[in-house]
BALO-875855 format. One record per residue (C-alpha): residue number from 1; residue in three letters; chain; x, y, z. Coordinates in steps of 0.05 Angstrom, whole numbers. Example, Ala and Ser with C-alpha at 12.3 -4.5 7.8 and 13.67 -1.06 7.14 Angstrom:
! BALO-875855
+-----+------+-------+--------+--------+--------+
!  nr ! rest ! kette !     c1 !     c2 !     c3 !
+-----+------+-------+--------+--------+--------+
!   1 !  ala !     A !    246 !    -90 !    156 !
!   2 !  ser !     A !    273 !    -21 !    143 !
+-----+------+-------+--------+--------+--------+
This chain:
! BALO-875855
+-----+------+-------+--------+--------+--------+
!  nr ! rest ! kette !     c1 !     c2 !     c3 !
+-----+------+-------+--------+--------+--------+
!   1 !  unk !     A !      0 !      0 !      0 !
!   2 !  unk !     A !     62 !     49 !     13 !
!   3 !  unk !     A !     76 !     50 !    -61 !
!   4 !  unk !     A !      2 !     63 !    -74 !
!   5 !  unk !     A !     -1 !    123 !    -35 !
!   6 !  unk !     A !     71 !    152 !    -67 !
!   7 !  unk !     A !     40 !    138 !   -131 !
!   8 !  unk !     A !    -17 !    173 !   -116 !
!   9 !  unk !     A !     19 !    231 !    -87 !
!  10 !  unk !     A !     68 !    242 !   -151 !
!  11 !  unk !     A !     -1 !    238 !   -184 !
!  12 !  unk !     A !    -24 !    303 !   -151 !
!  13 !  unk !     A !     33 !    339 !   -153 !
!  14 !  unk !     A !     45 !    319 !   -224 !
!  15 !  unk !     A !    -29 !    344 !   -236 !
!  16 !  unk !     A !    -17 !    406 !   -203 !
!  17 !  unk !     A !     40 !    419 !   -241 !
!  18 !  unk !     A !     -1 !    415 !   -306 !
!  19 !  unk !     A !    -48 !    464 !   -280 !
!  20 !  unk !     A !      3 !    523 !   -264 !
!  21 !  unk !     A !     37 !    508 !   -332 !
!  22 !  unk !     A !    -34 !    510 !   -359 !
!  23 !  unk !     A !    -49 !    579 !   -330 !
!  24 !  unk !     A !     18 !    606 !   -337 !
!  25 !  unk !     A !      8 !    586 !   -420 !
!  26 !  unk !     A !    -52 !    626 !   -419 !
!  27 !  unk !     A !    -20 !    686 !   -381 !
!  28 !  unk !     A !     34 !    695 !   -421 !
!  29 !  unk !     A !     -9 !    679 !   -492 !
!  30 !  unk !     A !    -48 !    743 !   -471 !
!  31 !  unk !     A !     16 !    779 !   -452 !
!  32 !  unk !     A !     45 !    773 !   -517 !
!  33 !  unk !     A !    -11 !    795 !   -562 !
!  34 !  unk !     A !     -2 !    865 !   -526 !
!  35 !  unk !     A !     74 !    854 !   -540 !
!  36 !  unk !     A !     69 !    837 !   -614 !
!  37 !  unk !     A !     19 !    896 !   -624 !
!  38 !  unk !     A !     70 !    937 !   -589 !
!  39 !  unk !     A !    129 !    906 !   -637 !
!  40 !  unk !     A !     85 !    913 !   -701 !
!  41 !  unk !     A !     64 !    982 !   -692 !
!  42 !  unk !     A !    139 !   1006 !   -676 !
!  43 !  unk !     A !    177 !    969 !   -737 !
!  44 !  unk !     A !    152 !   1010 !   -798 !
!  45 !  unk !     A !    161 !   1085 !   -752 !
!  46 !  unk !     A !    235 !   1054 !   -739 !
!  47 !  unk !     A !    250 !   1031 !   -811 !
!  48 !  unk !     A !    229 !   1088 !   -851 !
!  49 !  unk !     A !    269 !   1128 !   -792 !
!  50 !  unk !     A !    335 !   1096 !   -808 !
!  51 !  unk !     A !    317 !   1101 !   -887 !
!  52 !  unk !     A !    303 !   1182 !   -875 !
!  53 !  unk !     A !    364 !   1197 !   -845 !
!  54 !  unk !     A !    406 !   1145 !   -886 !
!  55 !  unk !     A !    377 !   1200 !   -954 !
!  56 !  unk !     A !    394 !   1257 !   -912 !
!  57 !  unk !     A !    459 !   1235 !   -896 !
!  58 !  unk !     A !    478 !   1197 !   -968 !
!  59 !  unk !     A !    491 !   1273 !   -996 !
!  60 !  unk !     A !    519 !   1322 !   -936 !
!  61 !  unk !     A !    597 !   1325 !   -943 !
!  62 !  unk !     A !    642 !   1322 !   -881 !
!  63 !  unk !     A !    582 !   1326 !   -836 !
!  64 !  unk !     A !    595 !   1290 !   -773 !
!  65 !  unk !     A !    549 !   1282 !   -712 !
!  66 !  unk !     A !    577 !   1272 !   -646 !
!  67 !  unk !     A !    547 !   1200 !   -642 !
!  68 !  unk !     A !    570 !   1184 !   -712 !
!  69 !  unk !     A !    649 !   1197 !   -702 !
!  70 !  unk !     A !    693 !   1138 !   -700 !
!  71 !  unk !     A !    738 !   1129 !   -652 !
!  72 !  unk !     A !    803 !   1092 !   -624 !
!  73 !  unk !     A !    767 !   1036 !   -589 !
!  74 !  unk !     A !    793 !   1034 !   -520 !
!  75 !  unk !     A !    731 !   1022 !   -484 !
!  76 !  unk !     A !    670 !    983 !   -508 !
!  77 !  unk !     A !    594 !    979 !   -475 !
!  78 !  unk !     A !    561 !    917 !   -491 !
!  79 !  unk !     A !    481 !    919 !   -469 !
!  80 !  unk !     A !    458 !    863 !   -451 !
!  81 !  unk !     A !    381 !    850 !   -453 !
!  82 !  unk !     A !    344 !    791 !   -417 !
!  83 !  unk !     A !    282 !    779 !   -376 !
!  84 !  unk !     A !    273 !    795 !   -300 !
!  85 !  unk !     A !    247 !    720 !   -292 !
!  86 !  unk !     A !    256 !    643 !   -311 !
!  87 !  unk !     A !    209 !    595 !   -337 !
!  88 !  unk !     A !    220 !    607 !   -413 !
!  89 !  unk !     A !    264 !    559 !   -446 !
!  90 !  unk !     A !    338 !    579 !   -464 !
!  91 !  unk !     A !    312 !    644 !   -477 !
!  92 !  unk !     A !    360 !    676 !   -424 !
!  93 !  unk !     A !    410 !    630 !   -436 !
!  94 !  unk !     A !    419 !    641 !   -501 !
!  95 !  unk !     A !    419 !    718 !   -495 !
!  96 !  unk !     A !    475 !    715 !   -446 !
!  97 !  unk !     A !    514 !    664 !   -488 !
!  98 !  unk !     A !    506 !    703 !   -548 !
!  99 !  unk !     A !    542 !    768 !   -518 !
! 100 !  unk !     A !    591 !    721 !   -480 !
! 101 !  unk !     A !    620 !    700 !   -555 !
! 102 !  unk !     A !    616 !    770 !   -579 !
! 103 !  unk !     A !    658 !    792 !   -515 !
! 104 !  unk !     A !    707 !    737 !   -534 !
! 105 !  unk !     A !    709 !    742 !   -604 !
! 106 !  unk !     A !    719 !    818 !   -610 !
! 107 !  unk !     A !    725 !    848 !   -542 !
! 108 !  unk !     A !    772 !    790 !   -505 !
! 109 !  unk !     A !    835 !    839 !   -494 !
! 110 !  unk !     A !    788 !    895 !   -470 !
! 111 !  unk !     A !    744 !    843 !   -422 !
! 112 !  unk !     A !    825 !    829 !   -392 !
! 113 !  unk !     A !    842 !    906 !   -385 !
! 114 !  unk !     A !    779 !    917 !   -351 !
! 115 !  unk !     A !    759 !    964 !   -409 !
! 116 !  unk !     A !    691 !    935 !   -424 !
! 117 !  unk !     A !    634 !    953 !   -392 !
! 118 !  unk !     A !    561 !    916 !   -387 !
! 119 !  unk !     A !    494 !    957 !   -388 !
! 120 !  unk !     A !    449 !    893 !   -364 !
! 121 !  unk !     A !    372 !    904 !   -382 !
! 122 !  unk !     A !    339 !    844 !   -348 !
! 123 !  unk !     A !    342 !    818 !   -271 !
! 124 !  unk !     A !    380 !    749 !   -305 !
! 125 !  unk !     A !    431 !    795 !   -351 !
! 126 !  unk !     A !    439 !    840 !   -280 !
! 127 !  unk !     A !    456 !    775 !   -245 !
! 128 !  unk !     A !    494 !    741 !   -286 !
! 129 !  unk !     A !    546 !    795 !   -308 !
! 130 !  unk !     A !    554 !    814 !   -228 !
! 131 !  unk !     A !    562 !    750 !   -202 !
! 132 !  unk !     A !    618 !    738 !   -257 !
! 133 !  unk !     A !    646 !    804 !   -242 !
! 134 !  unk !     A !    641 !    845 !   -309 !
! 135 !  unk !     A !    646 !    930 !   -298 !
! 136 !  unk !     A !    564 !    923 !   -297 !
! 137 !  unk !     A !    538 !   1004 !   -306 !
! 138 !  unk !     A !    487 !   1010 !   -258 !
! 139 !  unk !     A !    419 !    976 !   -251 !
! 140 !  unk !     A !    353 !    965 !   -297 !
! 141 !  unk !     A !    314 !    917 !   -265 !
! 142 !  unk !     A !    247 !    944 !   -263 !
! 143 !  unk !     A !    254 !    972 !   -344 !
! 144 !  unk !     A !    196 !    916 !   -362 !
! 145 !  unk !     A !    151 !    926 !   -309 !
! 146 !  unk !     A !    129 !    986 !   -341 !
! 147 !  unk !     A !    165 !    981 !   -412 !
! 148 !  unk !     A !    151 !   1052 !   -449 !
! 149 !  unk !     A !    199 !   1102 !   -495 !
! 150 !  unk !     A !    209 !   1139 !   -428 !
! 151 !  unk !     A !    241 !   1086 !   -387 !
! 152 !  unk !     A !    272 !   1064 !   -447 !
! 153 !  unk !     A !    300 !   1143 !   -466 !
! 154 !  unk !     A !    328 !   1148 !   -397 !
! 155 !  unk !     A !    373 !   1085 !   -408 !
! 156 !  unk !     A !    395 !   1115 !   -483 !
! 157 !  unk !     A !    406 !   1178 !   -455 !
! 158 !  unk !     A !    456 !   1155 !   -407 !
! 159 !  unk !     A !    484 !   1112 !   -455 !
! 160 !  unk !     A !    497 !   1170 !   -508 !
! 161 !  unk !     A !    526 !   1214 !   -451 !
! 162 !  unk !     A !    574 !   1168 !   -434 !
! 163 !  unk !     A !    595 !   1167 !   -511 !
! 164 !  unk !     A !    596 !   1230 !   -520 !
! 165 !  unk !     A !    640 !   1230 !   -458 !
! 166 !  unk !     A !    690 !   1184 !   -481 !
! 167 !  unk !     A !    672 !   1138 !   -433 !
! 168 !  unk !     A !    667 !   1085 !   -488 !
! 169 !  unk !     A !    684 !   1083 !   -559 !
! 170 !  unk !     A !    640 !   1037 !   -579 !
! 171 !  unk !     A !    564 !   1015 !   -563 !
! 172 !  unk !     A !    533 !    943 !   -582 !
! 173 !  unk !     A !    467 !    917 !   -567 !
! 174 !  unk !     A !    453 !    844 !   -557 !
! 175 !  unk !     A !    376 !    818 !   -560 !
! 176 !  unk !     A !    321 !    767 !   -579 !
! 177 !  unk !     A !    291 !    798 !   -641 !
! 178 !  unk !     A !    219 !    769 !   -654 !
! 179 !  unk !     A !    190 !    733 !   -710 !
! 180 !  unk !     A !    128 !    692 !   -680 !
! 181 !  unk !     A !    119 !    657 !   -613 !
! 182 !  unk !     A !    160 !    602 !   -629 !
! 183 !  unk !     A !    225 !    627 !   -661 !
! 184 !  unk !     A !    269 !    692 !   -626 !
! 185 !  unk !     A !    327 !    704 !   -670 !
! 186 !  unk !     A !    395 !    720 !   -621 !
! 187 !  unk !     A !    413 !    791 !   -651 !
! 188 !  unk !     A !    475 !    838 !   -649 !
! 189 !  unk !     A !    468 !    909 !   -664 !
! 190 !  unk !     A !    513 !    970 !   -665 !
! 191 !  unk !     A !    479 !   1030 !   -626 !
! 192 !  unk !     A !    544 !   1075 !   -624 !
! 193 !  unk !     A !    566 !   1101 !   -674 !
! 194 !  unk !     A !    519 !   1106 !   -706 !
! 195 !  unk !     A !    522 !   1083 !   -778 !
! 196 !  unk !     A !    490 !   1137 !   -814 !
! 197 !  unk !     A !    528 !   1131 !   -878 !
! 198 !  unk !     A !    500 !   1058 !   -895 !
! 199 !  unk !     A !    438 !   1077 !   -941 !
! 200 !  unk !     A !    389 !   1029 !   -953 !
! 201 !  unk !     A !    356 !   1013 !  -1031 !
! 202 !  unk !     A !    301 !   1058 !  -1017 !
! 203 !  unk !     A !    337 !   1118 !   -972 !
! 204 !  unk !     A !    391 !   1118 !  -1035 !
! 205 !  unk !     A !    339 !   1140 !  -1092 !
! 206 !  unk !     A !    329 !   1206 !  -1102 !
! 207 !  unk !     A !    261 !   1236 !  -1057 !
! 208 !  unk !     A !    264 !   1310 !  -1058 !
! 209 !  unk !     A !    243 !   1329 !   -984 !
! 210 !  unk !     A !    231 !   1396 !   -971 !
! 211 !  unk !     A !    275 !   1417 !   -912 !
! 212 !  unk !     A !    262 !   1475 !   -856 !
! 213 !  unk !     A !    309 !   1497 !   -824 !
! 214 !  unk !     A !    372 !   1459 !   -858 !
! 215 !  unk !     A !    390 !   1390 !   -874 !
! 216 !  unk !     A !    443 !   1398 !   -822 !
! 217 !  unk !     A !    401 !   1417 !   -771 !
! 218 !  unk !     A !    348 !   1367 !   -786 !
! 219 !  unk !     A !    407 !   1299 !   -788 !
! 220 !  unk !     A !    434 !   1326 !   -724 !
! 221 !  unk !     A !    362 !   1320 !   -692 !
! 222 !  unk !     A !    353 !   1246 !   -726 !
! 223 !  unk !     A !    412 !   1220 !   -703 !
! 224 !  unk !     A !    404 !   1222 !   -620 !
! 225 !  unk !     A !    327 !   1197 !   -646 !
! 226 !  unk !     A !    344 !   1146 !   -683 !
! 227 !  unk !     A !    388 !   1117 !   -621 !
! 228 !  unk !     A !    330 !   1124 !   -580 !
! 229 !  unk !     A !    288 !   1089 !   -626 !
! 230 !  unk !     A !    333 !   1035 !   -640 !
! 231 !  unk !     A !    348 !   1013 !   -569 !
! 232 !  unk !     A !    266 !   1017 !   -556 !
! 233 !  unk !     A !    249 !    970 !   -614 !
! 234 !  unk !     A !    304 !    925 !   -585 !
! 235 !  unk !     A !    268 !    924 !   -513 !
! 236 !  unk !     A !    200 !    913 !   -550 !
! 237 !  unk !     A !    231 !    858 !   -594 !
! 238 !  unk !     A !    261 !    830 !   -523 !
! 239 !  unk !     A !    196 !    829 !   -486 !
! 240 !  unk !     A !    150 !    804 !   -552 !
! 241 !  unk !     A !    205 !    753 !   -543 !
! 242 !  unk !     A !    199 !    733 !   -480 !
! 243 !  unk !     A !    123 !    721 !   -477 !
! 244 !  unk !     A !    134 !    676 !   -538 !
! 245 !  unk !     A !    185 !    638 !   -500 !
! 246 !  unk !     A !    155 !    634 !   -442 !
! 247 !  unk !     A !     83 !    608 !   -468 !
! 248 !  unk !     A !    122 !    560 !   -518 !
! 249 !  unk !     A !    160 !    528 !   -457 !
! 250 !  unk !     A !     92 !    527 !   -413 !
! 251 !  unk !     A !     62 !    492 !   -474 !
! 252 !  unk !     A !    113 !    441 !   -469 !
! 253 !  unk !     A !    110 !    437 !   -393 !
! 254 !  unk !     A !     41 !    416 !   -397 !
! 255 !  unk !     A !     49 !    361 !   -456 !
! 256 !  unk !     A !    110 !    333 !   -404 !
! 257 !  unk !     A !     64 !    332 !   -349 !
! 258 !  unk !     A !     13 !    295 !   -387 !
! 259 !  unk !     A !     58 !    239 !   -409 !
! 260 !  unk !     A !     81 !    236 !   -337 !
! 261 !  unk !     A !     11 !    230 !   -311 !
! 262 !  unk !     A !     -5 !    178 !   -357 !
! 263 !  unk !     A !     51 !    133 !   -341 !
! 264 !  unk !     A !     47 !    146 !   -267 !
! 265 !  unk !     A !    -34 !    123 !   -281 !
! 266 !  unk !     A !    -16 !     69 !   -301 !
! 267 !  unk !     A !     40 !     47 !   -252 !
! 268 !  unk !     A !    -25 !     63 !   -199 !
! 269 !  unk !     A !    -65 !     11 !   -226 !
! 270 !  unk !     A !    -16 !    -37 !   -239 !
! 271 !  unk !     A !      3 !    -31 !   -169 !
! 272 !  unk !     A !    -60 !    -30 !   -140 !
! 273 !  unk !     A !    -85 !    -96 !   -187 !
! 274 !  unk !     A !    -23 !   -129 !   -154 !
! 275 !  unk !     A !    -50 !    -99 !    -81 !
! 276 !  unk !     A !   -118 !   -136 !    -98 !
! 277 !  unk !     A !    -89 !   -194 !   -121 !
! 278 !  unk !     A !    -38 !   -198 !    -56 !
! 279 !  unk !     A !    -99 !   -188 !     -7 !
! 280 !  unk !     A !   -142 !   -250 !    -51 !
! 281 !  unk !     A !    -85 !   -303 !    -46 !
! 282 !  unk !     A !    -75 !   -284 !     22 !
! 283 !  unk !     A !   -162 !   -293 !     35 !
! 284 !  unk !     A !   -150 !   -359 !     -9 !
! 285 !  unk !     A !    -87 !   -388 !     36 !
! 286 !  unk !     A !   -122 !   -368 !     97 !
! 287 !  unk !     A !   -182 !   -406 !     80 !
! 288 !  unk !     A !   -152 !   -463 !     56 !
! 289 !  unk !     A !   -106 !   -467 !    116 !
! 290 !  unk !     A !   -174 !   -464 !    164 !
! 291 !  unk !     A !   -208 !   -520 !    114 !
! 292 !  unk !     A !   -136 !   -562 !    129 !
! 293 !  unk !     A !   -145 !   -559 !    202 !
+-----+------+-------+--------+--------+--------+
């Protein structure tokens, strides 16, 4: 009877289990609708952003932003951006893996010099990067518990301060870029500096914009904007991402747990038809045993 009731015990917890992964599924299916909706209505401001200023930029001569100027590197920022909790795959994982390479593939001698630097976005980046003691830049923890262009501004502000300061030379951005709830594609991204001269198909035909006050003017504006907006869609792609993650693991939680539950129903009643079956030979050998006598 012991292994009955430890049967029947793994049973509920088992069944348990499947109910939290059930809920948690649902949670997180609801979660990233508002995500995706978030993602979808951000991509097209952000792409025909870049392709403006890419035009703008294609035809002024020896103009040079303060966040487009190239530098010596001698220190690097790598941003790092996760989730604040577990329960969704390799999704963390992977993120973290993904700027581990890039550190040692490009940034190994600076890691050693203790010239690189890690802006963690995400309680498991924040973790992670302190507990293996990297030069973490201060603390964004609570970013997605209200995710908007503010809290996300603040974080590029500082960031392009501390370019513009020379505290680093160069700015990358590691994420989980969404395509649908069941694929994140592990992307790296240069924030700083910024790029302008790469023109896309479409920024590099020739649209005659009307221009108040001057072109200058107008690029120098775009540029700090476009930083902005590039880091936001990241933390939107990041989040979208997460969700996805999360209810694709859940979803997998609960098909585990129902394998487990029917194998563990079935070692119940195969234990308890050999229970039964104990407790009749022993009625059979007692009787025969009082027949004998």
């Amino acid at each position: 009877m012991a292994n009955l009731k430890e049967v029947r015990l793994r049973i509920a917890s088992v069944n348990s289990t499947q109910q939290i992964t059930k809920a948690m599924k649902m949670v997180s299916a609801a979660k990233l609708k508002r995500a995706t909706d978030a993602v979808v209505q951000m991509r097209p401001y952000a792409n025909k952003l870049k392709d403006i200023l890419a035009n703008l930029t294609a035809s002024l001569e020896g103009n040079e932003s303060e966040y487009t100027v190239q530098r010596e590197l001698k220190n690097v920022l790598v941003v790092v951006v996760t989730s604040n909790r577990g329960l969704a795959g390799a999704f963390n994982a992977n993120a973290i893996k993904t700027a581990n390479n890039l550190i040692n593939e490009k940034y190994a001698g600076f890691k050693k010099s203790g010239n690189l630097h890690i802006v963690a976005i995400g309680k498991k980046a924040q973790d992670y990067f302190t507990k293996n003691k990297f030069n973490v830049v201060g603390n964004n923890n609570d970013v997605f518990n209200n995710l908007n262009f503010g809290t996300s501004t603040k974080i590029a502000n500082e960031i392009m301060a501390g370019f513009v300061a020379g505290e680093w030379d160069r700015v990358e951005v590691v994420y989980n870029q969404f395509k649908n709830a069941g694929m994140q594609i592990l992307t790296t991204e240069q924030l700083l500096p910024v790029q302008a001269t790469v023109a896309s198909a479409t920024a590099k035909s020739n649209v005659d914009y009307l221009l108040e006050p001057s072109q200058e003017e107008i690029v120098s504006g775009l540029i700090p904007s476009s930083v902005k907006i590039q880091l936001y869609k990241a933390l939107l792609d990041s989040h979208a991402s997460e969700h996805g993650a999360r209810m694709t693991a859940m979803d997998k939680a609960t098909d585990n747990a129902g394998e487990l539950l029917r194998a563990l129903r079935l070692s119940y009643n195969q234990a308890r038809q050999a229970a039964i079956t104990n407790e009749i030979l022993e009625i059979v050998s007692g009787a025969n045993a009082l027949s004998a006598s």
